[in-house]
matplotlib code that plots the C-alpha trace (Angstrom):
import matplotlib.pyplot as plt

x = [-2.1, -5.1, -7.8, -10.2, -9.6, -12.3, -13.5, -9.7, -9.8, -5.9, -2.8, 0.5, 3.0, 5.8, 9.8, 9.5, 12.2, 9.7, 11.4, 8.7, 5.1, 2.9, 0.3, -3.2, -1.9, -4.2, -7.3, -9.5, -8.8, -12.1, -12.7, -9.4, -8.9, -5.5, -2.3, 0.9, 4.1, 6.6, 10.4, 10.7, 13.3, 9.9, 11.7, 8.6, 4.8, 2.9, -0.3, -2.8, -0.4, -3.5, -6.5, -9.8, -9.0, -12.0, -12.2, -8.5, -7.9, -4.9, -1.4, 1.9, 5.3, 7.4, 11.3, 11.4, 13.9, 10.9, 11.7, 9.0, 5.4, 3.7, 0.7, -2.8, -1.8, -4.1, -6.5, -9.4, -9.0, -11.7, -11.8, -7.7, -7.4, -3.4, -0.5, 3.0, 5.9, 8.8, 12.0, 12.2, 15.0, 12.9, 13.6, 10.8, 7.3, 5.2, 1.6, 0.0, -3.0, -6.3, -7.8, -11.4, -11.3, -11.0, -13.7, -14.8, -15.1, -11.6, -8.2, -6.0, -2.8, 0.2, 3.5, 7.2, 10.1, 13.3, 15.0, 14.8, 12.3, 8.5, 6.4, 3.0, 1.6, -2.2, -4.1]
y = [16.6, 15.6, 15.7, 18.3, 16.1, 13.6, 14.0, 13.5, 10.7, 10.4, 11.2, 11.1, 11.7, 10.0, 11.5, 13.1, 11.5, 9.6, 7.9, 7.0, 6.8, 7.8, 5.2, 6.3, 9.5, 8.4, 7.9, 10.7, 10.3, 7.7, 8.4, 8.1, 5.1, 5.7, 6.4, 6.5, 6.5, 5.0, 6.4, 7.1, 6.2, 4.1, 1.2, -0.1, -0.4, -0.3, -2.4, 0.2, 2.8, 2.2, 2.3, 4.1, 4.5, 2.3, 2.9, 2.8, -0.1, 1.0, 1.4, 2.1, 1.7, 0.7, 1.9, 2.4, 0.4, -1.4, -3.9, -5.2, -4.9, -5.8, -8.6, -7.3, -3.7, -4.2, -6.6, -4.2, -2.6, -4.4, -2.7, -2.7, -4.5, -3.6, -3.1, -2.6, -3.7, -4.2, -2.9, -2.6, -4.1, -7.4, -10.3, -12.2, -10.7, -13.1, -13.5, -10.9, -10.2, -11.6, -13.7, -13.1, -9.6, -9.7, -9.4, -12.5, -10.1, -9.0, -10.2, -8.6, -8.1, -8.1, -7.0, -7.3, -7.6, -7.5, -4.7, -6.0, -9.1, -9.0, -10.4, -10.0, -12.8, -12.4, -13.6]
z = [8.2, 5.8, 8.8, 6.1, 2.8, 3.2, -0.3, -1.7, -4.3, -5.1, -3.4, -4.9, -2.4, -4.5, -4.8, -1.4, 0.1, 3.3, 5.4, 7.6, 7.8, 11.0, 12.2, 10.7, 9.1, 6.2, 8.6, 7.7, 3.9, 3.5, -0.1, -1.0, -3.5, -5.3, -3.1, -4.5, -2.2, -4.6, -5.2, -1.5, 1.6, 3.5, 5.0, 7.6, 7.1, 10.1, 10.8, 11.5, 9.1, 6.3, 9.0, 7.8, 4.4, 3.1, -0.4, -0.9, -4.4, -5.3, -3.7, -4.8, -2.4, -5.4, -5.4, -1.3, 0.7, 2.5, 4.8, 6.5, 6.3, 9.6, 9.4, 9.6, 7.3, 4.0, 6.2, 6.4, 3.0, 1.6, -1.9, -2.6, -5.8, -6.4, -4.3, -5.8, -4.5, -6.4, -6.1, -2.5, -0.1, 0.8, -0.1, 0.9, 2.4, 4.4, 3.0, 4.8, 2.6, 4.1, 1.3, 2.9, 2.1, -1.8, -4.2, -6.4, -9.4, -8.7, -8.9, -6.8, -7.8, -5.7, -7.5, -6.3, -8.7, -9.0, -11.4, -14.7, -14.3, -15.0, -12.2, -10.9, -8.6, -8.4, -5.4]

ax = plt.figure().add_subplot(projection="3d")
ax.plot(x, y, z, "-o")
ax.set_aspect("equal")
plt.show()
């Protein structure tokens, strides 16, 4: 689907109504570096669902009814800086952010809330 956007910077795909997510739709989108999903149905992240998209910092899945995000998916963004989180289904979400990967000039933050509290947990 986005296989001639290489230069594509941000995608907002938010209040579509996704449901699901194909492994490495985003793989040809390698100067993408804001992607915002939130205010979907997405209930599963796949592993290699963010493969290839290099310069990706920020992402947005807020207000989804996400379940699960499989180990290993943000491992080889090595420039994400922020992924948002809250207001999904989950109760609890593993640590599945590879601490090796982050930036010492950066703090990355990882946000998940529940509706009405303020939260962000850096890493």
């Amino acid at each position: 689907a986005f296989n001639d956007l290489k230069k594509l910077r941000m995608l907002y795909l938010s209040n579509n109504n996704l449901k699901y997510l194909d492994s490495k739709i985003f793989k040809h989108l390698v100067s993408l570096t804001d992607l915002s999903m939130h205010t979907n149905q997405i209930e599963k992240i796949n592993s290699n669902t963010f493969n290839g998209l290099i310069n990706l910092a920020k992402i947005s899945l807020e207000k989804n009814k996400i379940r699960k995000i499989e180990a290993d998916t943000f491992q080889n963004l090595s420039n994400l800086i922020s992924v948002k989180l809250f207001e999904n289904v989950t109760k609890f979400i593993d640590l599945i952010f590879n601490t090796d990967i982050l930036h010492d000039e950066y703090e990355m933050k990882f946000e998940m809330r529940p509706k009405g509290v303020e939260t962000t947990m850096n890493l």
